[in-house]
VEXFI-857410 format. One record per atom (N, C-alpha, C, O): residue number from 1; atom name; x, y, z. Coordinates in pm, whole numbers, plus 32768, in hexadecimal, padded with zeros to 4 digits. Each point is the difference from the previous one (the first is absolute). Last residue first. Example, Ala and Ser with C-alpha at 12.3 -4.5 7.8 and 13.67 -1.06 7.14 Angstrom:
REM VEXFI-857410
vexlo i = 2, at = N, X = 8505, Y = 7F1F, Z = 82C4
vexlo i = 2, at = CA, X = 8052, Y = 8077, Z = 8006
vexlo i = 2, at = C, X = 7FB3, Y = 806D, Z = 8049
vexlo i = 2, at = O, X = 8033, Y = 806F, Z = 8011
vexlo i = 1, at = N, X = 7FEA, Y = 7D55, Z = 7FE8
vexlo i = 1, at = CA, X = 7FA7, Y = 8077, Z = 8000
vexlo i = 1, at = C, X = 805A, Y = 8078, Z = 8000
vexlo i = 1, at = O, X = 8068, Y = 7FFE, Z = 8042
This chain:
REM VEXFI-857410
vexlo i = 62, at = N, X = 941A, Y = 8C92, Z = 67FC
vexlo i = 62, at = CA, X = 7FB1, Y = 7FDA, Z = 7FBD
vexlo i = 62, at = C, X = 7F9A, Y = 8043, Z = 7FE9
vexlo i = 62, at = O, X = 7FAA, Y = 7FD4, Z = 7FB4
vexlo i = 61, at = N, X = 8224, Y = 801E, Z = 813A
vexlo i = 61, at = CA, X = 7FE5, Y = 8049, Z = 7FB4
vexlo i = 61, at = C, X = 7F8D, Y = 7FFE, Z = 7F7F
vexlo i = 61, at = O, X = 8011, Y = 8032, Z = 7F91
vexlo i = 60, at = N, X = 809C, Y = 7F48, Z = 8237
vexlo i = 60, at = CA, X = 8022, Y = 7FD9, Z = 7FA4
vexlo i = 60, at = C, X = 7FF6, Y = 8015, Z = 7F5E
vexlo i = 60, at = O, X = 8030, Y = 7FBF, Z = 7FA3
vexlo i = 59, at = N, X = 7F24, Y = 80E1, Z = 81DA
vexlo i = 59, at = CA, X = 8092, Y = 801E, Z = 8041
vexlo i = 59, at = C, X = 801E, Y = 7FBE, Z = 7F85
vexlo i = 59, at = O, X = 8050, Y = 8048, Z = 7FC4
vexlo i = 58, at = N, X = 7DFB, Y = 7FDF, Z = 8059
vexlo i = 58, at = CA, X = 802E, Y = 8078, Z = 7FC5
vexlo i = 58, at = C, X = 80B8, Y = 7FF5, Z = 7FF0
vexlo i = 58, at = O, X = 804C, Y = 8040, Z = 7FB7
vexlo i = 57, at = N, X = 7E83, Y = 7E4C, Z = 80E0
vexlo i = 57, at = CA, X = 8002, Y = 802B, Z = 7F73
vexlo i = 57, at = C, X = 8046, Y = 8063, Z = 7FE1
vexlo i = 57, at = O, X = 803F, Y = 7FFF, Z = 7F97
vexlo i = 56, at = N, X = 7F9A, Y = 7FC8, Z = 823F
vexlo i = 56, at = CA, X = 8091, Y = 7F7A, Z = 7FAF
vexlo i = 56, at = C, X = 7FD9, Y = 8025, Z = 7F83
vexlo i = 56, at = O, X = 8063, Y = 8023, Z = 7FC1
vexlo i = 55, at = N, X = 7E46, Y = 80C4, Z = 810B
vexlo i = 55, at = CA, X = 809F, Y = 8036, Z = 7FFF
vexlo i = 55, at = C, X = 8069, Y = 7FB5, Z = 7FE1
vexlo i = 55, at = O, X = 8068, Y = 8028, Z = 7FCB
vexlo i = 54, at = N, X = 7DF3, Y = 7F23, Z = 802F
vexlo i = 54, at = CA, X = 7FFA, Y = 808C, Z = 7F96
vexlo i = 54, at = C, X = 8090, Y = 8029, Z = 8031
vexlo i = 54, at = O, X = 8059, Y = 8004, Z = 7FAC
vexlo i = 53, at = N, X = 7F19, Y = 7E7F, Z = 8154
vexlo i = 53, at = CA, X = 8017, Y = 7FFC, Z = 7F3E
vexlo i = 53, at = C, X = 8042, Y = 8075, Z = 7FC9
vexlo i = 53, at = O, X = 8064, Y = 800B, Z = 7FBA
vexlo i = 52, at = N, X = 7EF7, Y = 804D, Z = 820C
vexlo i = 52, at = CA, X = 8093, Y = 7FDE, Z = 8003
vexlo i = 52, at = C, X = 802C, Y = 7FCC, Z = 7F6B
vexlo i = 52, at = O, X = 8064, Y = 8028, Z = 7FC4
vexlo i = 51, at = N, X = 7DDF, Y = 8071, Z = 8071
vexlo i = 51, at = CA, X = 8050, Y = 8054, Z = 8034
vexlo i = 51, at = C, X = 80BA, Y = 7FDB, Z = 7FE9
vexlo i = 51, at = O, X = 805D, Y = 803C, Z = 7FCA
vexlo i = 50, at = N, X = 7E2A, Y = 7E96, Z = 804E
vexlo i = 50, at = CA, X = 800C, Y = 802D, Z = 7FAF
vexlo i = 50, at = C, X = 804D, Y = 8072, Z = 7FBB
vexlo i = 50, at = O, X = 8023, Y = 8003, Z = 7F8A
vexlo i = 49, at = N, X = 7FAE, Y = 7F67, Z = 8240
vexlo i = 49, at = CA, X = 804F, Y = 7F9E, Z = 7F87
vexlo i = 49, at = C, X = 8016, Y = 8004, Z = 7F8D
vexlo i = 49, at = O, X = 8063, Y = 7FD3, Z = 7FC7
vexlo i = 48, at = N, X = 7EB3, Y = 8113, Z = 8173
vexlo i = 48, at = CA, X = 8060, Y = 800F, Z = 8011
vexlo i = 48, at = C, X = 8065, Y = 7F9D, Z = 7F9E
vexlo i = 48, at = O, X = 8071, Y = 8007, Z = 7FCF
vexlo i = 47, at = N, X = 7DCE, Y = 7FFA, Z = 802C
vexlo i = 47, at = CA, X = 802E, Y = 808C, Z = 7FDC
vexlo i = 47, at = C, X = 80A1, Y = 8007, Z = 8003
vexlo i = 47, at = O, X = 8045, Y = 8035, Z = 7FA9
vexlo i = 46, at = N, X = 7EAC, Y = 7E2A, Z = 8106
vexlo i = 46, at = CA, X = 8036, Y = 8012, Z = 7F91
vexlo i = 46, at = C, X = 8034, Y = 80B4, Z = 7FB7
vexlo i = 46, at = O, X = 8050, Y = 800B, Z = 7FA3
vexlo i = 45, at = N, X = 7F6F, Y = 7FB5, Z = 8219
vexlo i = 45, at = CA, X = 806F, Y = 7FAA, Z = 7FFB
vexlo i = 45, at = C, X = 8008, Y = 800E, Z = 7F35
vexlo i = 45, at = O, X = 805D, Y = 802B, Z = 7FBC
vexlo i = 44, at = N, X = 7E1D, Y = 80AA, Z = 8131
vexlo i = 44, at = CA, X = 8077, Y = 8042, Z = 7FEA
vexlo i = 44, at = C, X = 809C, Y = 7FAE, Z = 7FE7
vexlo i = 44, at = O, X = 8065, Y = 803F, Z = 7FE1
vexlo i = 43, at = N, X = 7DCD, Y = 7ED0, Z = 8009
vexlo i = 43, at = CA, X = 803A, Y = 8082, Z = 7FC1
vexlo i = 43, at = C, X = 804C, Y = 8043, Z = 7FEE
vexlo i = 43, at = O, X = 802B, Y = 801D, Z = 7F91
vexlo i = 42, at = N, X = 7FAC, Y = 7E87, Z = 81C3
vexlo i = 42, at = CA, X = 801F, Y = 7FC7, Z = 7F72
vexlo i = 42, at = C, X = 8012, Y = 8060, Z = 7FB4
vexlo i = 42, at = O, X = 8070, Y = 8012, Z = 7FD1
vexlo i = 41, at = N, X = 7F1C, Y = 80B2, Z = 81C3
vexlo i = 41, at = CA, X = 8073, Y = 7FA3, Z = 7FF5
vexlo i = 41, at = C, X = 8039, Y = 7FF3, Z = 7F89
vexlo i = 41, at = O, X = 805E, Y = 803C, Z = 7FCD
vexlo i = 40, at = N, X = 7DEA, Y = 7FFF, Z = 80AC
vexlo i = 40, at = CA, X = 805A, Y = 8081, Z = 7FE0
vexlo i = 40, at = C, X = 8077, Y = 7FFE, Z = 7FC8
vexlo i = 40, at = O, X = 802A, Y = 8034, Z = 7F99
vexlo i = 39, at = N, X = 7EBA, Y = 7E42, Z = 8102
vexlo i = 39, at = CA, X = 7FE9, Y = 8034, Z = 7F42
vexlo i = 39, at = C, X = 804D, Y = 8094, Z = 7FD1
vexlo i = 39, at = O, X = 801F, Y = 802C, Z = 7F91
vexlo i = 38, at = N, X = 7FDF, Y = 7F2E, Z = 8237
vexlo i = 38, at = CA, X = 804A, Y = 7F96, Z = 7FD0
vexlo i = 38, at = C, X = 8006, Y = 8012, Z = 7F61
vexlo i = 38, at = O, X = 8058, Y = 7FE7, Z = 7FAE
vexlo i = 37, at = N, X = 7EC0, Y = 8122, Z = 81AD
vexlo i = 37, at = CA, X = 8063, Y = 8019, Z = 7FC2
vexlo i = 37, at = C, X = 8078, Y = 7FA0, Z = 7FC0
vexlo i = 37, at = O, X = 8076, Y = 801A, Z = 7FE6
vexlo i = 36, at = N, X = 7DB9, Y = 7FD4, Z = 804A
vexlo i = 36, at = CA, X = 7FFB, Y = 8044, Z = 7FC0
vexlo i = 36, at = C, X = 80A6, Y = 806A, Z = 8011
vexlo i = 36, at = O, X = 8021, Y = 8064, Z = 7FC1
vexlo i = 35, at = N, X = 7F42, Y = 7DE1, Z = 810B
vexlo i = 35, at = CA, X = 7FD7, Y = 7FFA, Z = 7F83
vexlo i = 35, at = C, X = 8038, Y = 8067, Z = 7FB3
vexlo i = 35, at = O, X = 803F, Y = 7FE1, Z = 7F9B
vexlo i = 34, at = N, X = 7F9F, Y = 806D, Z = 8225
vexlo i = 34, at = CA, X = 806E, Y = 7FC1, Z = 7FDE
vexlo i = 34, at = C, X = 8022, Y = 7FB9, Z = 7F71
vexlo i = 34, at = O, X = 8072, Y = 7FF0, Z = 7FD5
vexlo i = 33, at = N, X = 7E0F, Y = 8122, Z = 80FA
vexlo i = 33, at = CA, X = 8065, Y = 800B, Z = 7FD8
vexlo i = 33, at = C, X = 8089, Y = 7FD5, Z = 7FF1
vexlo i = 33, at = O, X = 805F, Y = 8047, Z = 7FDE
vexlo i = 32, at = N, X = 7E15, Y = 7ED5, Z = 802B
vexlo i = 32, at = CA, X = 800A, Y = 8064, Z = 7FB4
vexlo i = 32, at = C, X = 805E, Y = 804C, Z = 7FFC
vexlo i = 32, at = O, X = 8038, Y = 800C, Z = 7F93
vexlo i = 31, at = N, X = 7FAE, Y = 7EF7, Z = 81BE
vexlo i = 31, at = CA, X = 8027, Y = 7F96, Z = 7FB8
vexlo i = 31, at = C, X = 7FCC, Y = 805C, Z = 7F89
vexlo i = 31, at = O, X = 8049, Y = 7FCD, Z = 7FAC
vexlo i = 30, at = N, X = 7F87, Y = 810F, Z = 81D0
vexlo i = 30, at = CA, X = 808C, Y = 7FB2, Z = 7FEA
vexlo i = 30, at = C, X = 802F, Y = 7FDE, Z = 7F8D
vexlo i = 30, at = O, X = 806B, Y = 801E, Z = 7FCB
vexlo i = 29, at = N, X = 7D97, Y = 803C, Z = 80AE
vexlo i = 29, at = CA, X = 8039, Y = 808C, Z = 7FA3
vexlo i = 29, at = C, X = 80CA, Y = 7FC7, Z = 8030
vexlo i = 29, at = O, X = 8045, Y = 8043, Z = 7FB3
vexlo i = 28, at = N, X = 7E99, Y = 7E59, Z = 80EC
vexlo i = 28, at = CA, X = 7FDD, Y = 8025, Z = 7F51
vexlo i = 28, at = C, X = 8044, Y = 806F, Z = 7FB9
vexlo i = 28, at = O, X = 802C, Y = 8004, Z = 7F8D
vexlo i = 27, at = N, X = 7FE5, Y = 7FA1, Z = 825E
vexlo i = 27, at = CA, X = 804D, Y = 7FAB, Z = 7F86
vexlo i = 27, at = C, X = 7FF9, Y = 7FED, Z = 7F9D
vexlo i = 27, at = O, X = 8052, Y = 7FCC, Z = 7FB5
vexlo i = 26, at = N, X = 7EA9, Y = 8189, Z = 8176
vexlo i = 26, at = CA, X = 8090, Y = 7FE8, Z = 7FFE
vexlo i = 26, at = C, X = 8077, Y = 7FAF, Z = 7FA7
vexlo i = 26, at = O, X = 8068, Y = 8025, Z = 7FCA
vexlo i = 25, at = N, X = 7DCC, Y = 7FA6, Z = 805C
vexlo i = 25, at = CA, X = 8003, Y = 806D, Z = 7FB1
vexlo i = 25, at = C, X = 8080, Y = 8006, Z = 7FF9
vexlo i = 25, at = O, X = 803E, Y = 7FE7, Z = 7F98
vexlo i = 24, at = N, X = 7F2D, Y = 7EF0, Z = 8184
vexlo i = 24, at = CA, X = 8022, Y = 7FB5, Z = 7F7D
vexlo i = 24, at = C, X = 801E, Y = 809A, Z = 7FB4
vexlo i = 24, at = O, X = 805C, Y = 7FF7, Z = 7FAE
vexlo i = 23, at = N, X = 7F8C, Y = 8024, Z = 8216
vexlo i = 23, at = CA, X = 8073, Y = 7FB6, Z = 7FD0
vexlo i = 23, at = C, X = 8017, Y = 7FC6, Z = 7F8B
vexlo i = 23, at = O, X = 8066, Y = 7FCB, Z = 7FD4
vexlo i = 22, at = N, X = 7E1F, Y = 814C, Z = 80D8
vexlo i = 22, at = CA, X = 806A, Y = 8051, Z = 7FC8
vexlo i = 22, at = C, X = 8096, Y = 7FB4, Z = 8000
vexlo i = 22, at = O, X = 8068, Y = 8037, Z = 7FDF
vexlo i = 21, at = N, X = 7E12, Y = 7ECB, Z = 8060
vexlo i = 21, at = CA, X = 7FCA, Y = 8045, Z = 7FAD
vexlo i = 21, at = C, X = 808D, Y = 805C, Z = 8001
vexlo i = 21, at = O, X = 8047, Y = 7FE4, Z = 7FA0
vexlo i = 20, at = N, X = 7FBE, Y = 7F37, Z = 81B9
vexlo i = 20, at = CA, X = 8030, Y = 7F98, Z = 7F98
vexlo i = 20, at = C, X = 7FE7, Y = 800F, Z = 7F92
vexlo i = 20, at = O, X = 802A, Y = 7FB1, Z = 7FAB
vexlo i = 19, at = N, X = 7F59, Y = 816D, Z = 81B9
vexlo i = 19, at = CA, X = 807C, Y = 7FFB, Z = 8020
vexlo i = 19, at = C, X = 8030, Y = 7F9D, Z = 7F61
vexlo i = 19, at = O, X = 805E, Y = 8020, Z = 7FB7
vexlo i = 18, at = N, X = 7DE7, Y = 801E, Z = 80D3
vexlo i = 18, at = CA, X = 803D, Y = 8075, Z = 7FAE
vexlo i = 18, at = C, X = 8092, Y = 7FFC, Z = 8012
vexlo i = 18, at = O, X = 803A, Y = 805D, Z = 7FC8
vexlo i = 17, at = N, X = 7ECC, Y = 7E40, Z = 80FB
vexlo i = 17, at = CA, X = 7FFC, Y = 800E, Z = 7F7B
vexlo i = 17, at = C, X = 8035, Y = 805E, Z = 7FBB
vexlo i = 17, at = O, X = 8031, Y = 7FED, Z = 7F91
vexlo i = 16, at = N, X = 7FB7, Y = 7FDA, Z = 8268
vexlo i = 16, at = CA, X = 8091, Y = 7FBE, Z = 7FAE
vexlo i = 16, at = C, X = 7FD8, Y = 8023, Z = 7F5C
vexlo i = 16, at = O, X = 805B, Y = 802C, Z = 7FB9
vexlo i = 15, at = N, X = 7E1B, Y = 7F94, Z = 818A
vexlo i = 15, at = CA, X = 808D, Y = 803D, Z = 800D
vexlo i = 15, at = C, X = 8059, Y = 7FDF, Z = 7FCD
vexlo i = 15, at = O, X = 8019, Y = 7F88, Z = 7FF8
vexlo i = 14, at = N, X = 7E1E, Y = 7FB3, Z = 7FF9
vexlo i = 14, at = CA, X = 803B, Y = 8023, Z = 7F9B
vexlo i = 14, at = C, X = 8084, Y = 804F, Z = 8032
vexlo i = 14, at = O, X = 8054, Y = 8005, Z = 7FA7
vexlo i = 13, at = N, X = 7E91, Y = 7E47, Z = 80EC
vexlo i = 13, at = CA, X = 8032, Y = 805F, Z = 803E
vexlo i = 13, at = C, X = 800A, Y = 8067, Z = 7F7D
vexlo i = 13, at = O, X = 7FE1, Y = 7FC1, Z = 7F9B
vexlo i = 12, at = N, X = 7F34, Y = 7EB8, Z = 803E
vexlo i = 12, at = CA, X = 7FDC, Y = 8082, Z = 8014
vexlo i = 12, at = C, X = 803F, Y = 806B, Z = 801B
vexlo i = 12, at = O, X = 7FD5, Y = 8072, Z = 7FEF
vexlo i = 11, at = N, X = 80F9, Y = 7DB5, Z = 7FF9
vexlo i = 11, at = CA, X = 7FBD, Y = 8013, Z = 7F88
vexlo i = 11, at = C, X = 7F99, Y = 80A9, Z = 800E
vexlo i = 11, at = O, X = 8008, Y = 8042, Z = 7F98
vexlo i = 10, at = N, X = 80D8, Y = 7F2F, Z = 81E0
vexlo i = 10, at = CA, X = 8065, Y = 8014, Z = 7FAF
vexlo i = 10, at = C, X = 7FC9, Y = 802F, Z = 7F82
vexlo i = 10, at = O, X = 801B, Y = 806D, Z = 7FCF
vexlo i = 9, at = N, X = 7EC0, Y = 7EE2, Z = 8174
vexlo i = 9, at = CA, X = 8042, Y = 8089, Z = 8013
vexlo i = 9, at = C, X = 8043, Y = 8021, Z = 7FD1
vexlo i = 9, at = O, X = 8003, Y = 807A, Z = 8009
vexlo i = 8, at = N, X = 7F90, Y = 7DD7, Z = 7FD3
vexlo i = 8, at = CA, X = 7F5F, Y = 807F, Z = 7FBC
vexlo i = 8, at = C, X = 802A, Y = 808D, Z = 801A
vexlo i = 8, at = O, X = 7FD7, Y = 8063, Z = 7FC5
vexlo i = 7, at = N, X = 8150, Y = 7E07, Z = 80D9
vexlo i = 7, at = CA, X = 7FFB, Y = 8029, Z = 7F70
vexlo i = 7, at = C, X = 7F87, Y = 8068, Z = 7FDD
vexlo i = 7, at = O, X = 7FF5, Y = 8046, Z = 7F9B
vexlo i = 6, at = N, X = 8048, Y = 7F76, Z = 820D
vexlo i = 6, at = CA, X = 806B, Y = 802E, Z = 7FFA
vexlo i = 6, at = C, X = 7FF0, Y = 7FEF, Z = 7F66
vexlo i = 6, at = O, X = 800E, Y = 806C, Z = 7FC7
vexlo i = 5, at = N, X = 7ED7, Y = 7E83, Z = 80C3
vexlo i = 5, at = CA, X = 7FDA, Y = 80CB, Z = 8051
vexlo i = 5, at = C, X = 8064, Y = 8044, Z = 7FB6
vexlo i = 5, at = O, X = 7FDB, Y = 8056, Z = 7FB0
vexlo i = 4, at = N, X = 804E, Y = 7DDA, Z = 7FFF
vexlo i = 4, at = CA, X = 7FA9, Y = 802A, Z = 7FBD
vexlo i = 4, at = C, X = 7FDC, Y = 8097, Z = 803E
vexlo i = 4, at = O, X = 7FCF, Y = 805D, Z = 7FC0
vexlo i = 3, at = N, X = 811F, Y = 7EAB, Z = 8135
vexlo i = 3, at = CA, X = 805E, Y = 801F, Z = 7FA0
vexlo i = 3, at = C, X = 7F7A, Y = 8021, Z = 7F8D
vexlo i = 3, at = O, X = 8038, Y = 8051, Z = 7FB7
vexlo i = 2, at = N, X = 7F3F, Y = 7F48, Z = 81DF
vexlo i = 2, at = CA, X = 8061, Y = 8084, Z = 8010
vexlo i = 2, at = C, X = 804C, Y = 8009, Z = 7F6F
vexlo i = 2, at = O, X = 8032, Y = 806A, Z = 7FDB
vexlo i = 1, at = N, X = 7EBB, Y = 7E15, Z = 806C
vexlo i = 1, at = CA, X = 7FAF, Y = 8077, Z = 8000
vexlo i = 1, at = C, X = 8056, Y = 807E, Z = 8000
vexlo i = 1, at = O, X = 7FDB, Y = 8063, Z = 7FC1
């Protein structure tokens, strides 16, 4: 009987929900931005690379 009390209270309780509501927001806007500098990244890595072609082109005189 007690462990059935103790589950009806758990299952109603609601405290804690807004807590696990701004823990998912939290890990959603992370994992966005982390997405979004991993694609920065790549971008500016290729700029830079491209960058570096162009001047071995120039040094050599192409």
């Amino acid at each position: 009987m007690k462990v059935r009390r103790v589950t009806e209270r758990l299952v109603r309780c609601r405290r804690g929900g807004t807590a696990i509501e701004y823990g998912l927001i939290a890990a959603l806007v992370t994992i966005t931005m982390i997405a979004t500098f991993i694609e920065v990244a790549r971008t500016t890595s290729g700029m830079w690379n491209n960058t570096q072609a162009r001047i071995e082109d120039a040094r050599q005189g192409r």
